[in-house]
C-alpha positions in Angstrom: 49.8 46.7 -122.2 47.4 48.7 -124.5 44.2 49.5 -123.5 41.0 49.1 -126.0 39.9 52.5 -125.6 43.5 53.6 -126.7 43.6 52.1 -129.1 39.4 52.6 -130.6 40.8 56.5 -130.3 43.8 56.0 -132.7 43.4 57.3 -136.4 43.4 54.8 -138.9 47.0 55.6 -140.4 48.4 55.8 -136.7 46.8 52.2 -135.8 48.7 50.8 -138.9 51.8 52.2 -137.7 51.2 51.3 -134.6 51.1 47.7 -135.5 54.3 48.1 -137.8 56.4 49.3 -134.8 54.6 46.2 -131.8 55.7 43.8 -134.5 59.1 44.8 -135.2 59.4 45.0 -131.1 58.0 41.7 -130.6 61.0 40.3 -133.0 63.4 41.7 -131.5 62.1 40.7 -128.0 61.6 37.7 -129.5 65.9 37.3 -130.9 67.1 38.7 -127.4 64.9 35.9 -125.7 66.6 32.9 -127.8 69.9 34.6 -127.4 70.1 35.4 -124.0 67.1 35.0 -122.1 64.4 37.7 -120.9 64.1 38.8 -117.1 60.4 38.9 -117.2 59.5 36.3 -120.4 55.8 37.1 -120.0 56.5 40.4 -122.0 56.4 37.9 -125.3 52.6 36.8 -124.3 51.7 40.8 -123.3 53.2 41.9 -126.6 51.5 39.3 -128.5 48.5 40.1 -127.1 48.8 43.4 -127.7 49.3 43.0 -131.3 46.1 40.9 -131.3 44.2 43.3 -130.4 45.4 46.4 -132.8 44.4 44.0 -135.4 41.6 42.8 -134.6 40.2 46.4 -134.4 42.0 47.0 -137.6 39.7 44.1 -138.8 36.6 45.3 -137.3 37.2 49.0 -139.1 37.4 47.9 -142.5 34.4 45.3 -142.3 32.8 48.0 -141.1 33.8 50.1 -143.9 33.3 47.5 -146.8 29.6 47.4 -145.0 29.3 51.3 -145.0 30.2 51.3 -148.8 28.2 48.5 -150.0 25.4 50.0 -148.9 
């Protein structure tokens, strides 16, 4: 699980990759799951979750940006 504060420290370019790589795991996770099952299948919520929250700060920075250049 990733924390908030982990992920408020990123750099914008690393928070984008970031979110590349959680998605392409949660696919995969996702393909093993409906092939053969999971041991723990509460790593699909977790990673979803996870992926929430990179982009919802990703959201938050550029609102905040489109704010800081419109002014």
């Amino acid at each position: 699980m990733i924390e908030m504060n982990e992920i408020r420290q990123m750099s914008d370019k690393d928070l984008t990759e970031r979110i590349v790589v959680e998605r392409e795991s949660y696919k995969k996770l996702r393909f093993n799951h409906t092939i053969s099952g999971l041991e723990t299948p509460t790593i699909l919520k977790i990673k979803k979750r996870d992926i929430a929250r990179l982009l919802t700060e990703n959201t938050l920075r550029s609102k905040a940006s489109s704010i800081s250049t419109n002014d």
